[in-house]
N, C-alpha and C positions, 0 to 999 in steps of 0.2 A: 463670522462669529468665532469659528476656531484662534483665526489670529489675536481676534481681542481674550480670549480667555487664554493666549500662550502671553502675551501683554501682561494681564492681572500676575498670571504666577511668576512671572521675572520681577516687575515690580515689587510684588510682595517679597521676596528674595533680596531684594536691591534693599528695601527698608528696615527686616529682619537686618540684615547684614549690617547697616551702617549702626543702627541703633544698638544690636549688640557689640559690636567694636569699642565702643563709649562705655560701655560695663570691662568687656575684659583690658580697656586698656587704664581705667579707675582701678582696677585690680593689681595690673601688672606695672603700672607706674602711677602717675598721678595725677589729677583732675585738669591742671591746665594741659600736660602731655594729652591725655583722649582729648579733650576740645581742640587743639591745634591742630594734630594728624588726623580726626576725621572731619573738621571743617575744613581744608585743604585739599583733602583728598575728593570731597564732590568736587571740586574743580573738573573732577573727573565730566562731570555732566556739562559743563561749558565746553570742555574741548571737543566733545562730541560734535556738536554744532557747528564749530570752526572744520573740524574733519570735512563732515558731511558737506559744507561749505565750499571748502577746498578742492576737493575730490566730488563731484557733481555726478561723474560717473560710477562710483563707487556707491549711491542713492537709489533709490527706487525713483529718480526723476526718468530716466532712460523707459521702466516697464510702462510709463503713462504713457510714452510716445509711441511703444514698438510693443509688438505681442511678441516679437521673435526674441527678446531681451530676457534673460534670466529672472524667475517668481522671485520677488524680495521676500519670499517665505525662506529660502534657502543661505539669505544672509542671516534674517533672524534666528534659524536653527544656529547655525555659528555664532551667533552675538550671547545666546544663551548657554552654549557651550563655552565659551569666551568670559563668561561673567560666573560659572561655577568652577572652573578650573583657575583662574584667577583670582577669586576670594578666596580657596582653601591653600594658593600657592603664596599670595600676599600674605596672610596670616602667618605661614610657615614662614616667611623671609622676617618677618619681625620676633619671629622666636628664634631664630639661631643668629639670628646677626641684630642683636639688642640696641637701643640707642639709651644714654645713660645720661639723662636730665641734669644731674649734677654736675658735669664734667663738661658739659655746653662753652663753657666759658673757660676753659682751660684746656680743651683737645679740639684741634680742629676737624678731626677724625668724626667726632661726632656729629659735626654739621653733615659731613658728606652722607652719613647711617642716615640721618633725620632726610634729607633730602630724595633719599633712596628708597625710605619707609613712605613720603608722599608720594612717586611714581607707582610704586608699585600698590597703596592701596587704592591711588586713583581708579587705574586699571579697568578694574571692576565698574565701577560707576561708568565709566568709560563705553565700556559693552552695553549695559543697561543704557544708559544713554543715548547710546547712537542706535539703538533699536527703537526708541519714542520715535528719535529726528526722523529716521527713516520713514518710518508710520506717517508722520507727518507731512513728509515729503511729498511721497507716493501718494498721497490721498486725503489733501487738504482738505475734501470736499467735507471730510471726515473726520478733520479736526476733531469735532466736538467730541464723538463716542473714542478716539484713540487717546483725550483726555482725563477720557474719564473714566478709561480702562487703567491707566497709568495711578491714577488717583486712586480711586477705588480697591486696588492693590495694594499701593501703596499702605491704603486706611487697616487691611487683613495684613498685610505685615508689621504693621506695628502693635496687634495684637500679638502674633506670631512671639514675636521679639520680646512680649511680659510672659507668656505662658510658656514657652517653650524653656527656657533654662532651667525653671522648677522642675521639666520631665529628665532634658542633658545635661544640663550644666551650657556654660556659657562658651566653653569650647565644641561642645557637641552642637550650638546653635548654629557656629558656624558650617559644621558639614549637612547640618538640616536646611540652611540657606543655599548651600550648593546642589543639596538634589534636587531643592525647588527649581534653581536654574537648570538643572538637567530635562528636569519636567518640563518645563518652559518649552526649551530646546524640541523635547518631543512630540508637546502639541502644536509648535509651530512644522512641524514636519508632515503634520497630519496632509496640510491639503498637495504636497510633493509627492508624498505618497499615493492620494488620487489619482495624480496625475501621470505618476510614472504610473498606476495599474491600467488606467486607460489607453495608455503609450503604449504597452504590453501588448493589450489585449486587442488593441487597431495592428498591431504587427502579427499576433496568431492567426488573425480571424480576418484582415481586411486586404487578403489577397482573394484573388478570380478562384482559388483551388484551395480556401477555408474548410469546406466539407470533406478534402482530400488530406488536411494536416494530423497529423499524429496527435492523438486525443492527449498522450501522456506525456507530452516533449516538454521537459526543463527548462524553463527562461529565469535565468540569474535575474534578471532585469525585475522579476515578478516578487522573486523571494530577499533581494538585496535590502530593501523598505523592512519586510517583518525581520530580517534580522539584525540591521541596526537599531529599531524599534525595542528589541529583544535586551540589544545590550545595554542600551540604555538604562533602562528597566531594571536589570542588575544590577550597573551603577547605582541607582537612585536607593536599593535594596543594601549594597552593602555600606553605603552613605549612612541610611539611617542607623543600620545595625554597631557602626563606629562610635556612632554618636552615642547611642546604647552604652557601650563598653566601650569606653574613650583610651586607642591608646596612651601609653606615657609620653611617648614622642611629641604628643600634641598638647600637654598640660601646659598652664600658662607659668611664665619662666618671671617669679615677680625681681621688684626692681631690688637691688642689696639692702638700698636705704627704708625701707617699710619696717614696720614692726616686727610682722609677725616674721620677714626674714632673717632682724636681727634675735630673735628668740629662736626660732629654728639653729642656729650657731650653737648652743650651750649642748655639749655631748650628750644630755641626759632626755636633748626634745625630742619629743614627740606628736606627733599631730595626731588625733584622738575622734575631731569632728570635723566635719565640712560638706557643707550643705550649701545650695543654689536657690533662690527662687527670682523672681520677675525683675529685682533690682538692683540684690547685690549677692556678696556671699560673704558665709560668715563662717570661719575659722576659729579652734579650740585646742589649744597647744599645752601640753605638759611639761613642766621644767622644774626640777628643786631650785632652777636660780631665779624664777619669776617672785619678785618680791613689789607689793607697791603700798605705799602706805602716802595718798595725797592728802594737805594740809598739816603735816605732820610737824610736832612741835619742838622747837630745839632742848627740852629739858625732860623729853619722855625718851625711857632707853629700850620700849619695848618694842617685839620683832612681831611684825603682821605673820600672819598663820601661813603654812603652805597655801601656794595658791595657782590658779590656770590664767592661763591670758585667754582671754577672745578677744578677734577682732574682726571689722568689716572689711571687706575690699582688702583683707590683708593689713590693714592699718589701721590704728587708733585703739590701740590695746586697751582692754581692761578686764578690770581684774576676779576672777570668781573664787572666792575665798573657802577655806576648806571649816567648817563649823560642825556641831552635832546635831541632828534635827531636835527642834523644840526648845536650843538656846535662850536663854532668859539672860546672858551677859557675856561681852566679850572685853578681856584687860586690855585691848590698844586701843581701844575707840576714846578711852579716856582723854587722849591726844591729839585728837584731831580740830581741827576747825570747825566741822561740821557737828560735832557733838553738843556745841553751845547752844543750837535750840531748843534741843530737848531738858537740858538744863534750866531756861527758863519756861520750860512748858512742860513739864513732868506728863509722863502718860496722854502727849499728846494724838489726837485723828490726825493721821498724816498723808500725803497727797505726795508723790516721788513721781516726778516724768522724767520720762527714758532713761530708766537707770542701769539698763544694757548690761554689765556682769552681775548686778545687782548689787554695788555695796555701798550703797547708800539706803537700799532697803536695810541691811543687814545692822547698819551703824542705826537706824531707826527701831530694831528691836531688841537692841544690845544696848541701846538707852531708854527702853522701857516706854519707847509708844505704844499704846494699847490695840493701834487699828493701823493698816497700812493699805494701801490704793496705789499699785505701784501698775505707772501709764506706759507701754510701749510697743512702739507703733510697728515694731521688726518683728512680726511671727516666730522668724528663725533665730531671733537671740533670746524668746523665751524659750522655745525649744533645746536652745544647745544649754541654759541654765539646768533644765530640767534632765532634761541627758545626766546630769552630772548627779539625778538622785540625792540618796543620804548625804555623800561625800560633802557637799554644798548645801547640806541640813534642808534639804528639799525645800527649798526659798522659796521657791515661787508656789509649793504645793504644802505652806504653811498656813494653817488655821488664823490666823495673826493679817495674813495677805491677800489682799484680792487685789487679782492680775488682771489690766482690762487692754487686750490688744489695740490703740487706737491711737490717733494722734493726740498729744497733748491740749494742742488749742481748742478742737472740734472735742475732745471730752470735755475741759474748763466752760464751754460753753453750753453743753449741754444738760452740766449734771445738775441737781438744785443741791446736794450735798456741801457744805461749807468745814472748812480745816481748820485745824488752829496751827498747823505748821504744812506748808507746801515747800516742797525743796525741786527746784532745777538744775537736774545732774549735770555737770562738768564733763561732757562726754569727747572732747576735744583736746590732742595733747598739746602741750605748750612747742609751742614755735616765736622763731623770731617774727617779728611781726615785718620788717625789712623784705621778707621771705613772698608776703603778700600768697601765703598755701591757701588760703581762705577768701581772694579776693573775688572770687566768682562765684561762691554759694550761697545759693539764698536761705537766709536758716529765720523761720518765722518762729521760733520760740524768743527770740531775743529784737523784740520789736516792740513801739509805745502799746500797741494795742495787745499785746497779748500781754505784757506787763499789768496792764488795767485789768484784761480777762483774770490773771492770778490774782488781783486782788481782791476780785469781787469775788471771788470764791474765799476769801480768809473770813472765817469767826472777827466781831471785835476783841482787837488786841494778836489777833493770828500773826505769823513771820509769815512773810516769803524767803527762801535761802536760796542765793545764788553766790557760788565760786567761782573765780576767773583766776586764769593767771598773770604773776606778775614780770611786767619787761619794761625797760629802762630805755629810753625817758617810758613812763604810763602809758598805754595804751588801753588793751581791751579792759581791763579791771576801771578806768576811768572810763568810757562807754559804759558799762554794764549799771555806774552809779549813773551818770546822765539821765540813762532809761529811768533805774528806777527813781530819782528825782520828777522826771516827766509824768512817769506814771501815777503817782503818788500828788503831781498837783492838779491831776483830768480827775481824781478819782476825790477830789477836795480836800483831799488832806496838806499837812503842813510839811515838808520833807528837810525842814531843821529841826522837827521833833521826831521824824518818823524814820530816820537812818541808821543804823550802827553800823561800820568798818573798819574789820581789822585785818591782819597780815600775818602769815607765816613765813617762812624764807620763800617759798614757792607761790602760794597764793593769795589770792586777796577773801573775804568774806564778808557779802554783805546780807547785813537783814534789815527787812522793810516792813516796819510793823504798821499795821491797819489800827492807826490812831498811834498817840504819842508816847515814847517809851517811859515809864516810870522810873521816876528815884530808885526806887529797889532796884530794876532791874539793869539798870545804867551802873549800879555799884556789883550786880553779880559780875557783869561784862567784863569790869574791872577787874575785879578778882582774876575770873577765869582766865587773862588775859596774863593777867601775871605770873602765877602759878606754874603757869607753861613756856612763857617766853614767845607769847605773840604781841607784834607791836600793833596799838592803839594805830588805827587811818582819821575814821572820825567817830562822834559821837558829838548828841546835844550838849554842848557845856565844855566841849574837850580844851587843855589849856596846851600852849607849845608847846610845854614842857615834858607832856606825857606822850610822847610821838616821838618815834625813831632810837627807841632804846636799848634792843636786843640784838633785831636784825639790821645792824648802822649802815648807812647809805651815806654818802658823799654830803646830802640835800634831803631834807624829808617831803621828796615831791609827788611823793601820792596824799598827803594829808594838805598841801601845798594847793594838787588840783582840786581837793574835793571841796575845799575852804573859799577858791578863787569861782568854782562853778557856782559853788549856792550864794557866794555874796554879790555875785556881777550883777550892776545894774543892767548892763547889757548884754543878757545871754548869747545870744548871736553874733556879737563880735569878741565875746570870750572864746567862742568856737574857733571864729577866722583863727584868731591870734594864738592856738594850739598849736603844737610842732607837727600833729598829725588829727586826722579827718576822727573826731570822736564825739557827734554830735550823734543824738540817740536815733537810730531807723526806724520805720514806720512801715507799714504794710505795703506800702509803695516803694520804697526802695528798701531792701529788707535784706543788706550786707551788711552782717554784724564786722567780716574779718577784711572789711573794704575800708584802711586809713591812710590810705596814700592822699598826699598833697600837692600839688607842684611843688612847692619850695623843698620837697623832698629830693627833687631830679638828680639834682648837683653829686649829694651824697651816693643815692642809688649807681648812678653812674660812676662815681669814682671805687667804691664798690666792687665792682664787675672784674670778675677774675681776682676776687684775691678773697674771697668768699666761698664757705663748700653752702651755698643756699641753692635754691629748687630757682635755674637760670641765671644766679647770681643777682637778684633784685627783686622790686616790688614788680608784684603780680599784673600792676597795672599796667604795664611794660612787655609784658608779655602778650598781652593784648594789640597795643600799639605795633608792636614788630610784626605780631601775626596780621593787622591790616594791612599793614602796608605791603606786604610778601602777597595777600591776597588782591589789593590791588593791584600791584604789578603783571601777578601773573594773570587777574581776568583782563585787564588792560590788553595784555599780548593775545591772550587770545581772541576777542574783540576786534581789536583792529587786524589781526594778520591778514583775514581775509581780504581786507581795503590793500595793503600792502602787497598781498601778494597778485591777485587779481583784478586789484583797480576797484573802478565803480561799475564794471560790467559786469549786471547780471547780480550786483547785490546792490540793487534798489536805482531807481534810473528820477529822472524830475528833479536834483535837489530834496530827494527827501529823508538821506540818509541819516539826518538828523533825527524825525521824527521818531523812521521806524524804529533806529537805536533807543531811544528816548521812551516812547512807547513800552515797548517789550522789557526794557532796562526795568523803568518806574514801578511794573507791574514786579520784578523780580523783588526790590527792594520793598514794596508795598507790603507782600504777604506775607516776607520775614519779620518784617516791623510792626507785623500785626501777629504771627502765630507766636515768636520766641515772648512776647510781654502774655499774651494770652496764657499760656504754656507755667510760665513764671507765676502768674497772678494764680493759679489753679492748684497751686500748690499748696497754699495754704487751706485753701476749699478743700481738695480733696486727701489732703493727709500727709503725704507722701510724693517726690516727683516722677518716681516711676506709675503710681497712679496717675496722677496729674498727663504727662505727656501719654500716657494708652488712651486716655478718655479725651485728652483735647485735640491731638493730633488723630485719634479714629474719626472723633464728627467732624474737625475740618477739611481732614483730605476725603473722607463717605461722602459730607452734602456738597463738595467742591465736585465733585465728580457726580455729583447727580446735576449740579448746575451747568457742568459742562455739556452733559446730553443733550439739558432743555435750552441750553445756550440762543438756537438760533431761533428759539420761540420768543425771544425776548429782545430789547433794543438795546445797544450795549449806550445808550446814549444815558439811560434810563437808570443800567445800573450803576455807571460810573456816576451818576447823581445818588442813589440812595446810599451806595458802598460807604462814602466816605461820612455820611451822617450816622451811620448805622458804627460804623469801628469808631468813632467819637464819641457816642453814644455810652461804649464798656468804657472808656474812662473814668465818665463819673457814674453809672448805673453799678458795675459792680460790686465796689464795697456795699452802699444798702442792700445789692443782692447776698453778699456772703452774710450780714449782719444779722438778714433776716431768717438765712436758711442753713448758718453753719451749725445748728445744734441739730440736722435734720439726720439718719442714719446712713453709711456710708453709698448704700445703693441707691437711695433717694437725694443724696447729694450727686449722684455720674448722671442722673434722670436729669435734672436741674442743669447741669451741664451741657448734656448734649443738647437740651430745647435751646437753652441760651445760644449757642453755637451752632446750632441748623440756619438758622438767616445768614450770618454771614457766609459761613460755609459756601454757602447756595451762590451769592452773589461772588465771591471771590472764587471760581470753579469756570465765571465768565467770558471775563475778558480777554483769557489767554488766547482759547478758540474763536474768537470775535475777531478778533485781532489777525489768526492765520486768515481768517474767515477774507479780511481785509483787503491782504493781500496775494489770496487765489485770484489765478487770472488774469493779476498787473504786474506781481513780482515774484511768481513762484521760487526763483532762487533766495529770494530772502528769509524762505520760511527754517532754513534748517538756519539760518546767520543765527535770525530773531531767534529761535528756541537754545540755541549758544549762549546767546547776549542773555537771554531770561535765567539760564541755568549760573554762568558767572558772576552775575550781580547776586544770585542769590548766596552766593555762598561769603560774597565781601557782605552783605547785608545781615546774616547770623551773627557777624563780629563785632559791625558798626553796632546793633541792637542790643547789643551785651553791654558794649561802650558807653552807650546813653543812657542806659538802664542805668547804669554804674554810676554815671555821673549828674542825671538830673530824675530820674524814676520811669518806673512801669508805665503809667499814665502819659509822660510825654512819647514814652516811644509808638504808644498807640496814636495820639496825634500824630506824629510824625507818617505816620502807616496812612493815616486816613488823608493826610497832604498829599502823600503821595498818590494815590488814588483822584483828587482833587486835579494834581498835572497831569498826571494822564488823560486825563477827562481830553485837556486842555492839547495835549499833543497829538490824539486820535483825530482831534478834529481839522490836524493840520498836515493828515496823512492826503495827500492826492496823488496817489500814483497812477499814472496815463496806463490803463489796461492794452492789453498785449490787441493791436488791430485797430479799426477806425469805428470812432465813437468816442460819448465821455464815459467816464468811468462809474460804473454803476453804483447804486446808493448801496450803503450800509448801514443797516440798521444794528 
């Protein structure tokens, strides 16, 4: 039992760790950079396998055969020692020797950095890793409970990993992960310690002249155990006290290209706020040169007020404006784009989701809304508004405001309150869209259904306000009409009566009125429109001529798309026939910033190296490269063992196929089932860092309880219900979110975890079935298989993004439960001739 609970806290250690890596390196660089270096870096747990593989005698195979052979507790104390001194040393090698995303494509230098930063965050996994194979080696018989010591860790460090940076910060997480592994370390010592004091105390006491020994005689031998014990212990103590009071040495070193590093530049910055909790972290920077004023019109000369930047993760500026509390008008809002609703909605009830520095609340009381409901789902960026007091006319602690912490979607569906004006803040800065910064995030405010959700909350005659920006040829500002097009014909309405858009040099703006816009208010538009020098996109009745007048374009091909979407008889081959992917997303594939196409390739690639973009092209690319890098290298590690050792001794009968196949399928199976799971929960529970605490705690919790009860069960059995059961969330979800997303945040994690305890349960199975397999026929193969499971898993995280990206959530969980379906089908083509004479025993 010692062993397994020194298991659980390296585990946990091991999943703290990776999951915080992914926070501070969104921080310190940018979203594809963490997804590539810490999906690369578990490769770390493949090569384990291959090690253990390699090296037979370096295993706990040797203590099965010989009592005279070294405790594998004494490896495990080192793999724990090995896995806390190399997360806090890998960490440190990526802060002084930087890798610079932009530069990818023009310094070769940086490839070598990039290279250097996956060995060395492997590392760690590495250690954790080859402390599972090992368990597993040693003591197949035990599969089950060393799986589900491993799991079960796992599930408490990804707790770990939300609660913990609220207490340190996200660098303090990491020296919190390394005492875990210290600990580790020192309850794996526990039973060496027995052993040396027994060893001890047979040499005081087990000579013929015991009674004649010196009561008081010193044996190092006795006190060597309590005082490494000792120091340990101290370690772990001034670990956590670091973490406490985090030196400067250890702050994370962000990338130049971020916001708040290009604001940090201006002599006069200062940083003011900065605060951690479970998901991100949010920054509050002082400068007289922070100036922002978006949609801002070409014939207004007025200068937005002092103001602060915040932002998240270091990036995505925006702006907290400096006013008087209890403001009744501000003179620049006059110039905005966003001030045209209130225009036609005088003293409208207004509904603001995540409007994060808050100035889109402020443009809502500065144009004399009477009532504001401003939705945001980041704790800490109401906090840092409010931080900012008077200064920022106490915004959020305005009579006028009611602040409700929570997701946008899961509020619109909850509240029965209806608006006459809902605005969706712009929280996203403008990038090229080439750049592909956005093509991996799943962002469910900008999807058909939660477009329908905003409308059903409008008053008749209510706006919905949504701003995009604009890039040449059209991109997201042509999506965001798509949606609301779509939106606007589920919810029966007309959306050539129901649209207005127009443009500033920077933005697009559209409103989607619940019912058909009136004559009056189609000639306010106008006005407004001219007055300021915004050009007309669409509007019901718009004639060419009033289009492209201010802000002159080569082509007026945003009024061009808006005109070609609503009149195609064939909307879907209007899509194909787009220079880029701007067909509206859906709860199911839910990447607003995903418009890559092939016919893109040519250009992307010619591109490359003569662009300052985030790897010199589309994000979808970045993808692509990072599979095939992870292919190759599980590849190599996979076969080395066959290359270097033959077929002896990894897997005898022709079955090599199987086992690989087997163990592989299972790898891929579970990615292809947690990472769409994972994605799909996000919209349910709010937030992704909710989402992954609460979906990856009950898959790896009941995976690890189905791993204990594994051999009460017939893996023939599960591999039949698995794959009906992960088919099953395909189409049962949505009616499950439909039914229970207005339910309150803790009664939606309740709902969660019941959903995901059956599979849980069955997917916890077949890993342990499977060593179970091959005890006794092919014990060498068992550290191969836990290699080959751990390598496929980490090409399988990439592949699941990829599909996801390209056909939805939904297929990739079919794909998850196919997978599961082969397996079936390859287990049963496992026969490997047990070690001795006889056939080879049933498996159930």
């Amino acid at each position: 039992m010692i062993t397994y609970a020194g298991l659980f806290l390296l585990s946990a250690a091991t999943l703290a760790f990776e999951v915080n890596l992914t926070r501070i390196f969104s921080v310190a660089q940018f979203y594809h950079f963490a997804f590539m270096i810490v999906s690369l870096a578990l490769l770390g747990f493949g090569a384990s396998g291959t090690f253990l593989t390699l090296f037979p005698r370096r295993s706990a195979e040797r203590s099965r055969r010989s009592m005279k052979t070294r405790d594998p507790a004494r490896s495990l104390t080192w793999l724990g020692w090995g896995f806390a001194l190399t997360a806090v040393g890998s960490y440190v090698l990526t802060l002084y020797v930087p890798f610079d995303s932009f530069r990818i494509a023009h310094d070769w230098r940086q490839g070598a950095v990039l290279a250097l930063h996956y060995v060395a965050l492997a590392t760690p996994f590495f250690c954790s890793g080859t402390a599972v194979g090992l368990l597993l080696t040693a003591q197949p018989g035990r599969a089950n409970r060393t799986y589900a010591a491993n799991l079960a860790g796992s599930a408490a460090g990804c707790l770990l990993a939300v609660v913990a940076p609220s207490l340190v910060g996200g660098e303090g997480t990491i020296l919190v992960s390394a005492a875990l592994g210290i600990l580790s370390a020192l309850t794996f010592q526990l039973p060496q310690t027995r052993n040396t004091q027994h060893v001890a105390r047979s040499t005081q006491y087990g000579t013929r002249n015991t009674l004649h020994a010196p009561r008081f005689t010193f044996h190092a031998s006795r006190f060597a155990p309590l005082a490494s014990r000792l120091i340990q212990a101290i370690l772990i103590l001034i670990l956590i006290l670091a973490a406490l009071r985090l030196p400067t040495s250890l702050e994370i070193k962000l990338s130049p290209y971020k916001s708040l590093s290009y604001a940090l530049l201006y002599p006069d910055a200062e940083l003011i706020f900065r605060r951690w909790n479970g998901f991100s972290r949010v920054d509050v920077v002082r400068s007289a040169s922070i100036r922002s004023l978006p949609g801002h019109g070409f014939l207004c000369l007025g200068q937005p007020p002092p103001q602060l930047g915040l932002t998240v993760d270091g990036d995505d500026l925006s702006p907290i404006s400096h006013v008087e509390p209890g403001f009744t008008s501000v003179a620049f809002t006059d110039c905005l784009l966003t001030t045209l609703p209130y225009r036609l909605r005088p003293q409208a009830h207004t509904l603001v989701l995540e409007p994060r520095g808050g100035f889109d609340v402020l443009v809502a009381l500065a144009e004399g809304a009477r009532a504001v409901t401003a939705v945001e789902a980041h704790p800490l960026i109401v906090e840092a508004v409010r931080a900012q007091g008077a200064w920022a006319g106490d915004l959020y602690d305005d009579p006028r405001v009611t602040v409700v912490e929570e997701e946008g979607r899961a509020y619109t569906r909850r509240t029965l309150e209806r608006y006459e004006v809902i605005v969706l803040s712009l929280i996203a800065p403008q990038r090229t869209v080439t750049s592909g910064a956005y093509t991996l995030a799943e962002d469910y405010r900008y999807t058909v259904q939660a477009f329908t959700d905003y409308l059903a909350r409008l008053d008749e005659g209510g706006l919905l306000v949504v701003a995009r920006w604009l890039q040449v040829p059209p991109s997201e500002s042509i999506r965001a009409f798509a949606l609301a097009v779509e939106a606007v014909e589920r919810s029966g309405g007309n959306p050539r009566t129901s649209i207005v858009a127009l443009r500033s040099y920077q933005q697009m703006l559209l409103l989607v009125r619940r019912g058909a816009f009136t004559e009056e208010e189609l000639a306010a538009v106008r006005a407004f429109a001219a007055t300021r020098a915004f050009d007309l996109v669409y509007l019901p009745g718009i004639r060419p001529d009033e289009v492209n007048r201010y802000n002159v374009l080569p082509e007026p091909d945003y009024y061009r798309a808006c005109v070609g979407l609503l009149e195609a008889v064939d909307r879907g081959a209007w899509y194909r026939a787009y220079p880029f992917d701007v067909e509206p997303p859906d709860d199911d594939r839910p990447f607003f910033g995903h418009f890559f196409k092939w016919r893109q390739a040519p250009d992307v690639l010619a591109m490359a190296g003569h662009t300052w973009q985030p790897f010199g092209g589309a994000g979808y690319f970045v993808l692509l490269a990072l599979l095939a890098l992870s292919l190759i290298a599980a590849g190599v590690l996979i076969l080395l063992p066959l290359a270097v050792r033959g077929r002896a001794g990894v897997g005898r009968g022709g079955q090599l196929g199987a086992v690989l196949g087997y163990f592989a399928l299972l790898g891929l199976a579970y990615l292809c089932v947690e990472i769409p799971l994972l994605q799909r929960f996000i919209l349910f529970l709010g937030h992704p860092a909710y989402a992954m605490a609460t979906v990856l705690f009950a898959l790896l919790l009941f995976s690890g309880l189905g791993s204990l009860f594994s051999r009460r069960v017939s893996l023939w059995l599960v591999l039949i219900l698995l794959p009906a059961l992960v088919g099953g969330y395909a189409l049962g979800l949505p009616p499950l979110f439909e039914a229970t997303l207005a339910m309150p945040l803790w009664g939606r994690a309740i709902v969660t975890v019941a959903a995901l305890a059956p599979a849980g349960l069955l997917m916890g199975m077949p890993f342990p079935k499977g060593v179970a397999l091959l005890e006794g026929r092919a014990p060498a193969c068992i550290a191969w298989a836990w290699g080959v499971n751990g390598a496929v898993s980490v090409v399988a995280s990439i592949l699941a993004a990829l599909l996801a990206l390209s056909f939805g959530l939904s297929t990739v969980l079919v794909i998850g439960a196919a997978c599961y379906v082969v397996a079936f089908v390859t287990a049963r083509a496992i026969r490997i001739p047990p070690r001795g004479d006889g056939p080879p025993p049933p498996v159930r």
